[in-house]
C-alpha positions in Angstrom: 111.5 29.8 -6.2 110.1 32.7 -4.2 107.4 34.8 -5.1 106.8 38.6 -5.3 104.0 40.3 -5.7 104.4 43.6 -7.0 101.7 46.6 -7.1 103.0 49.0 -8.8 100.9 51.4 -11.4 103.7 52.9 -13.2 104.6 51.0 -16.1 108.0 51.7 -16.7 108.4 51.1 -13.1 107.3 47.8 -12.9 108.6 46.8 -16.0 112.4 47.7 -14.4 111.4 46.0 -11.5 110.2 43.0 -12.7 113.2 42.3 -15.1 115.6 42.9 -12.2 113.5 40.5 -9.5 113.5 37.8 -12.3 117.3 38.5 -13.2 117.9 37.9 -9.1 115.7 34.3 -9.3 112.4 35.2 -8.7 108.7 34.4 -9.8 106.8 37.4 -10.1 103.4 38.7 -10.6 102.2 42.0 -11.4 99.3 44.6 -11.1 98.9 48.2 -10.9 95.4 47.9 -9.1 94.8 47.8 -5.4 91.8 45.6 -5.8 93.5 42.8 -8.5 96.4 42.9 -6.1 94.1 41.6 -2.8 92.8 39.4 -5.4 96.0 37.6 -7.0 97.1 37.1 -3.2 93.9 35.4 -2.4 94.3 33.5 -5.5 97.8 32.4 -4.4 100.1 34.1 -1.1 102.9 35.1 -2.1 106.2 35.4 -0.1 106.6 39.2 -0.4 104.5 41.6 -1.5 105.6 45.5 -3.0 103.0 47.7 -2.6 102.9 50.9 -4.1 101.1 53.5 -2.2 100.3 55.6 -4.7 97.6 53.7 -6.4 94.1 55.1 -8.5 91.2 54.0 -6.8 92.1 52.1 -3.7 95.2 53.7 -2.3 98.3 51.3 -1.1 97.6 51.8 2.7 94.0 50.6 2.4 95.0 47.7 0.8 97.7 46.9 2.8 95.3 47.4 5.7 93.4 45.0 4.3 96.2 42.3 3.1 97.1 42.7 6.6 93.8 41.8 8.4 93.6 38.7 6.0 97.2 37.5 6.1 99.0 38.5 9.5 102.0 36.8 8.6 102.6 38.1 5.0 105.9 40.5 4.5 104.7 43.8 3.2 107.4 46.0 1.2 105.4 49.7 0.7 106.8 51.7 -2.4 106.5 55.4 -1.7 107.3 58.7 -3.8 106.4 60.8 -0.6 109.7 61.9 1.5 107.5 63.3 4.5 108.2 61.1 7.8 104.5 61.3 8.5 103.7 59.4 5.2 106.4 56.7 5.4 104.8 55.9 9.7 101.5 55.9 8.4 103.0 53.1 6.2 104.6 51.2 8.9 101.3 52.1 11.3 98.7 50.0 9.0 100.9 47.1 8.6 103.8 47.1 6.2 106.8 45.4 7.4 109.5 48.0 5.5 109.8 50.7 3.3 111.5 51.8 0.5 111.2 55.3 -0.8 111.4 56.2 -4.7 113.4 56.9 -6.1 115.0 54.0 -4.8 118.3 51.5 -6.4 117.5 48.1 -7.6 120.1 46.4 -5.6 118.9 47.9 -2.4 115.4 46.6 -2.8 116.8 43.0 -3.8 119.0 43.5 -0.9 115.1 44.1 1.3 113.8 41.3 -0.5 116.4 39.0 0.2 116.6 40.2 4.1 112.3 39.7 4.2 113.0 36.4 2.4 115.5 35.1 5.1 113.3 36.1 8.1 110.4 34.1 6.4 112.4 31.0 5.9 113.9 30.6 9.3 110.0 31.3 10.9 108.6 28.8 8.6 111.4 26.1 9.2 111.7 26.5 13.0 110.7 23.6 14.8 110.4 22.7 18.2 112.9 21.1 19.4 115.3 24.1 17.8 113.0 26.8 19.6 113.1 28.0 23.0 110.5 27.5 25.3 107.0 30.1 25.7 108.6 33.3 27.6 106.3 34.4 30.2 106.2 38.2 31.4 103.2 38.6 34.0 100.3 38.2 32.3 102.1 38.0 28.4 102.8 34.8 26.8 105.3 34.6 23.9 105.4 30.9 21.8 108.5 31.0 19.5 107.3 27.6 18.0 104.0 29.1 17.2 104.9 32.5 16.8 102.0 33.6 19.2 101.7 35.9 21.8 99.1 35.6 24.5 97.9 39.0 26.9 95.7 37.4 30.0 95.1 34.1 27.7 93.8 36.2 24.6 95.2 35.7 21.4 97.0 39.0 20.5 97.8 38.9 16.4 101.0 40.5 15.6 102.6 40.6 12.2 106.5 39.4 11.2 108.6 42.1 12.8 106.3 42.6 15.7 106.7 39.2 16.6 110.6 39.8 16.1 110.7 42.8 18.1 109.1 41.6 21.1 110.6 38.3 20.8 113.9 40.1 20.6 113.1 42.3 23.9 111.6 39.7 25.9 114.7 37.4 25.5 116.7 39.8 27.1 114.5 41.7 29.5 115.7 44.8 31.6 118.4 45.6 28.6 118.2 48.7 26.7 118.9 48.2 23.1 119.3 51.9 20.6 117.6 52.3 17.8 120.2 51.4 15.7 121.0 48.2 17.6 117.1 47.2 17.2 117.4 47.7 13.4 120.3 45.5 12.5 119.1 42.5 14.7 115.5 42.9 14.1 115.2 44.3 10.3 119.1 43.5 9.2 119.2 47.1 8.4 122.9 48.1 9.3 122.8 52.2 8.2 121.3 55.4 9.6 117.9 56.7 8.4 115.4 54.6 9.2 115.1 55.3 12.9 111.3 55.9 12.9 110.9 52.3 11.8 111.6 51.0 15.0 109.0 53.5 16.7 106.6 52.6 14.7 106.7 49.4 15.3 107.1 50.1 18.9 103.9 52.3 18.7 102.0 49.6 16.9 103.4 46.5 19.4 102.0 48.6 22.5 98.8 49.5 21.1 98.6 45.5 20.9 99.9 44.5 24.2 99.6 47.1 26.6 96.9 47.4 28.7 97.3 51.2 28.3 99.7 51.6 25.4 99.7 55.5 26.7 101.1 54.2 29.4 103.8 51.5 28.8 104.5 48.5 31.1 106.1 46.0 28.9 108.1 47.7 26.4 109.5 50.6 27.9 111.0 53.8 26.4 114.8 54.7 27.9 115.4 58.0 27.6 118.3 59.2 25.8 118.8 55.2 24.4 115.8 53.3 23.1 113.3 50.7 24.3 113.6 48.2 26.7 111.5 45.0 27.8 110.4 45.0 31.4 111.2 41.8 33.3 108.7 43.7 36.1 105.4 45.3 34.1 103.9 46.0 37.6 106.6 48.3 38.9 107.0 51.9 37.7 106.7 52.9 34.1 
């Protein structure tokens, strides 16, 4: 049985929540503080966590930061009241792997949770002999099998779906993908609205693997489409 984590300080809130995420077949644990929460996941990981980010005293992006520089690998869901763009990319910017805006519908955030939950089964059940081989752009290494990714022999940590995007890009170098197409292979998301997710993520990814993320040479933006991977980092960017 899965497990979710979910920080959430309204009580009515979580209360829904939880009846509905056990109703679907999960285990979950609860807290409204962003201190217990970092503390229940050291305790015990849990597959998913939903992470409000309005929180009183430590905020949900400070702890996400956090849950992030501990566990790289762990799916982060943020719950957010705010509707400004800038709020939901600083989301996405200090880690979390989606979001999901209030007021939000049950069934689309079990939907989420079951989309985070497949993504997290297939990493932890690939095995080598059903991966492909380490994908090598100039000086960036990509291990499927260990989900690692190496810039001029450094270890370069990245979390769930910045591994998937690269991954993605790099197995099909030189090809433009929109948006849109990015966000149904890579998050499963299959409707409009969440187009800044992708450049986040983007954003993030570069300041990771570039040499000069202000200045692109493996993931590349196409004007007018989308991103690209370069099969060429040292020509033109």
């Amino acid at each position: 049985m899965a497990e979710i984590l979910l920080v959430e300080d309204d009580t009515e809130l979580s209360e829904l929540v939880t009846g509905r995420l056990v109703e679907a077949g999960y285990s979950v644990r609860s807290t409204g503080d962003g201190l217990a929460a970092l503390k229940l996941v050291d305790a015990a990981v849990p597959d998913v966590v939903l992470l409000d980010i309005m929180l009183p005293g430590m905020d949900g992006l400070e702890v996400c930061r956090r849950l992030r520089s501990r566990y790289p690998l762990l799916y982060v869901i943020m719950l957010t009241a705010r509707t400004s763009e800038l709020d939901r990319v600083v989301g996405l910017e200090v880690g979390a792997d989606d979001y999901v805006t209030k007021p939000f519908s049950l069934e689309e955030l079990v939907a989420r949770i079951r989309s985070a939950l497949r993504r997290v089964k297939a990493t932890s059940e690939r095995t080598e002999t059903e991966a492909d081989a380490p994908i090598r752009v100039a000086g960036l290494e990509i291990d499927p099998v260990r989900r690692e990714v190496r810039r001029e022999g450094e270890l370069v940590y990245l979390t769930v779906r910045e591994f998937d995007l690269l991954l993605f890009l790099a197995r099909q170098t030189d090809r433009p993908f929109t948006r849109m197409q990015l966000l149904a292979q890579v998050w499963d998301i299959h409707y409009e609205g969440y187009d800044r997710t992708v450049d986040s993520h983007v954003q993030r990814l570069r300041a990771k693997i570039e040499p000069d993320p202000s200045r692109p040479r493996y993931v590349r933006t196409v004007w007018g489409v989308g991103y690209k991977m370069a099969s060429d980092p040292g020509g033109e960017a």
